[in-house]
C-alpha positions as CSV (number, residue, x, y, z in Angstrom):
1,X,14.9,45.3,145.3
2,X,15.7,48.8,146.3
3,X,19.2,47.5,147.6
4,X,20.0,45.8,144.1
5,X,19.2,48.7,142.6
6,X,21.3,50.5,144.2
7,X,24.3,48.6,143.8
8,X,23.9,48.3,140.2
9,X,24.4,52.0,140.1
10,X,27.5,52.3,140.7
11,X,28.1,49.2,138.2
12,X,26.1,51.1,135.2
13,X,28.3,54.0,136.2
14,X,31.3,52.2,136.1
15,X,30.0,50.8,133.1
16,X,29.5,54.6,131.4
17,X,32.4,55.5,132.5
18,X,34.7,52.9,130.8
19,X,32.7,53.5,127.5
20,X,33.4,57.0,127.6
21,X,36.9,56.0,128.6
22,X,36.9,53.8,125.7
23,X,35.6,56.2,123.2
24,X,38.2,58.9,124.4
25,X,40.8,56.5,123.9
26,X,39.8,55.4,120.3
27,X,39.8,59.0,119.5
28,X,43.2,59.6,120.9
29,X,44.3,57.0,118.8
30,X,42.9,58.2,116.1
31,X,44.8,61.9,116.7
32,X,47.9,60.1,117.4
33,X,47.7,58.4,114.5
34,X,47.3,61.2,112.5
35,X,50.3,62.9,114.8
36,X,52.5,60.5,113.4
37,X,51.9,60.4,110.2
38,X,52.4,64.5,110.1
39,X,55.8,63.4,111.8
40,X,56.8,61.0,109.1
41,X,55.6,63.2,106.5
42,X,58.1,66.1,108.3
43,X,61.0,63.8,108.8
44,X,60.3,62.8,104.9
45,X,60.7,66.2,103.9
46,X,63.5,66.8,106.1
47,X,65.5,64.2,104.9
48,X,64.9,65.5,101.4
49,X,66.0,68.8,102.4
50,X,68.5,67.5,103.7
51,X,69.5,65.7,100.8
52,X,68.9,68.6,98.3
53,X,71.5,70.8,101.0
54,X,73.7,67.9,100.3
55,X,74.1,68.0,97.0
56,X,74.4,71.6,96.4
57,X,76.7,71.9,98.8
58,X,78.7,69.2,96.8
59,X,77.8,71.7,93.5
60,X,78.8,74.6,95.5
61,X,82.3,73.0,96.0
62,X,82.7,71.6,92.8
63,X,82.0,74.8,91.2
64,X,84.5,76.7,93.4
65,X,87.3,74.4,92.5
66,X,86.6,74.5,89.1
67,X,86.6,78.4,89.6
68,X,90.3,77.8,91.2
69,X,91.2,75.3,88.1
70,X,90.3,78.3,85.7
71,X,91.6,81.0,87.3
72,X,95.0,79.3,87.7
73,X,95.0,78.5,84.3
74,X,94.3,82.3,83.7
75,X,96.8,83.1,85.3
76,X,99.4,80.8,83.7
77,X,98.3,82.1,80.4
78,X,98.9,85.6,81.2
79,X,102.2,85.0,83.0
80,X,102.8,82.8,79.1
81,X,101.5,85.7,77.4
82,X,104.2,88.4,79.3
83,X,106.5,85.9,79.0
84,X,106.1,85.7,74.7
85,X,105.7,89.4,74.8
86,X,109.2,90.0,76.1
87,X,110.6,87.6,74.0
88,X,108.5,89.3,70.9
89,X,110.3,92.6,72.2
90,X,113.5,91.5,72.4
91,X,113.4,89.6,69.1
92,X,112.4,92.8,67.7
93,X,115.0,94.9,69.4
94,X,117.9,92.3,68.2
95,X,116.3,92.1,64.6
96,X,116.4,96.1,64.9
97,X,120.1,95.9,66.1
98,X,120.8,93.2,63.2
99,X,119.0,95.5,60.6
100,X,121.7,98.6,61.3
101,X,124.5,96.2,62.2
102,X,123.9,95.0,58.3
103,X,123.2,98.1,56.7
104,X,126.5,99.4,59.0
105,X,128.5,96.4,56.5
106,X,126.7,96.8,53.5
107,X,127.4,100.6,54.0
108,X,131.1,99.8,54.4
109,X,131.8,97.4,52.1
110,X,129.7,99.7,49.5
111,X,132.3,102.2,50.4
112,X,134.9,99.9,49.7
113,X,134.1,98.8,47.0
114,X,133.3,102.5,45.4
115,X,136.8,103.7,46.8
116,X,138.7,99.8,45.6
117,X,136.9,100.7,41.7
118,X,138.4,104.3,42.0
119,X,141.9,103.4,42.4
């Protein structure tokens, strides 16, 4: 009996052994489990990230050409505006030279008159 004893030793060993094997590997399982559902929940979030970096980049760029849209139109309505104002100034320098070229004629035919009723 002694000899059957012994040789079932190494059987119940082999025996603990796997069990504790087994367990190990149920609990690694259960960690890698949880290791990848912490790496979906990352890659979630990163692609969210990623998507939110997106879309403000897309603001970021829309906003920059309308900045270029409005500052080219700023800068058409102040070359419009120095281009009325000249025209404004010279309007008012040729009413100006108008104004005396008149009052030169009405001063002259005034005279003439004045001198035509004296005769």
């Amino acid at each position: 009996m002694k000899i059957k004893y012994i040789k079932n030793i190494p059987l119940f060993s082999i025996f603990f052994l796997c069990n504790i094997l087994n367990s190990s590997i149920v609990m690694a399982e259960g960690s890698i489990e949880a290791l990848q559902q912490r790496a979906n929940l990352a890659y979630e979030q990163m692609m969210k990230a990623k998507y939110k970096a997106e879309m403000a980049e897309m603001e970021k760029t829309d906003a920059e050409k309308a900045l270029q849209r409005v500052k080219k139109s700023l800068e058409r309505a102040e070359q419009e505006s120095e281009t009325v104002r000249k025209k404004s100034e010279a309007a008012d320098s040729a009413l100006k030279q108008a104004e005396q070229k008149w009052n030169e004629a009405s001063d002259a035919l005034a005279h003439e008159w004045k001198r035509s009723r004296n005769k």
